[in-house]
N, C-alpha and C positions, 0 to 999 in steps of 0.2 A: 495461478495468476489471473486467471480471466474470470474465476468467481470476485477476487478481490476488483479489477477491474469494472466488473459490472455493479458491485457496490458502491463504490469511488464516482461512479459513473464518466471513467476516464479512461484512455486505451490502453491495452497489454504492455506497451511499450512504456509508456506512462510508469508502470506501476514497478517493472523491470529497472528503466532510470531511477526512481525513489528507492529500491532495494539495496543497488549496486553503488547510489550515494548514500547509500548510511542513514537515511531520513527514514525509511522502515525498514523496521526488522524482520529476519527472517531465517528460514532454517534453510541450509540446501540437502534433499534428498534424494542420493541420486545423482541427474542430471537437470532435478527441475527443483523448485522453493516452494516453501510452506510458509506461511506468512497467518501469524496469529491471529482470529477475528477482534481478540482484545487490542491490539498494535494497532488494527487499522481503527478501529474506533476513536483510541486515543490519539492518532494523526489524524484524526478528520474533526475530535474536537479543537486541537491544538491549529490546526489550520486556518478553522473558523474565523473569521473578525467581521465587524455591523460596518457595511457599506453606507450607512445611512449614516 
């Protein structure tokens, strides 16, 4: 979670909330998630939109 958080550049909690809503995906193993570098890619282009 906190590599994905530091790519996101948003906080752990952050990234926990968008897990636990269904907005990305992710594996649980264990007692902690794995979360796909493809998944976050593809919600960070899907996120995207021109403020301009």
């Amino acid at each position: 979670m906190a590599e994905v958080a530091t790519l996101m550049r948003v906080s752990k909690m952050t990234v926990y909330r968008l897990v636990h809503g269904g907005e990305l995906p992710a594996v649980r193993v264990g007692k902690s998630f794995r979360v796909p570098e493809k998944a976050v890619h593809d919600y960070l282009q899907n996120a995207y939109f021109d403020a301009g």
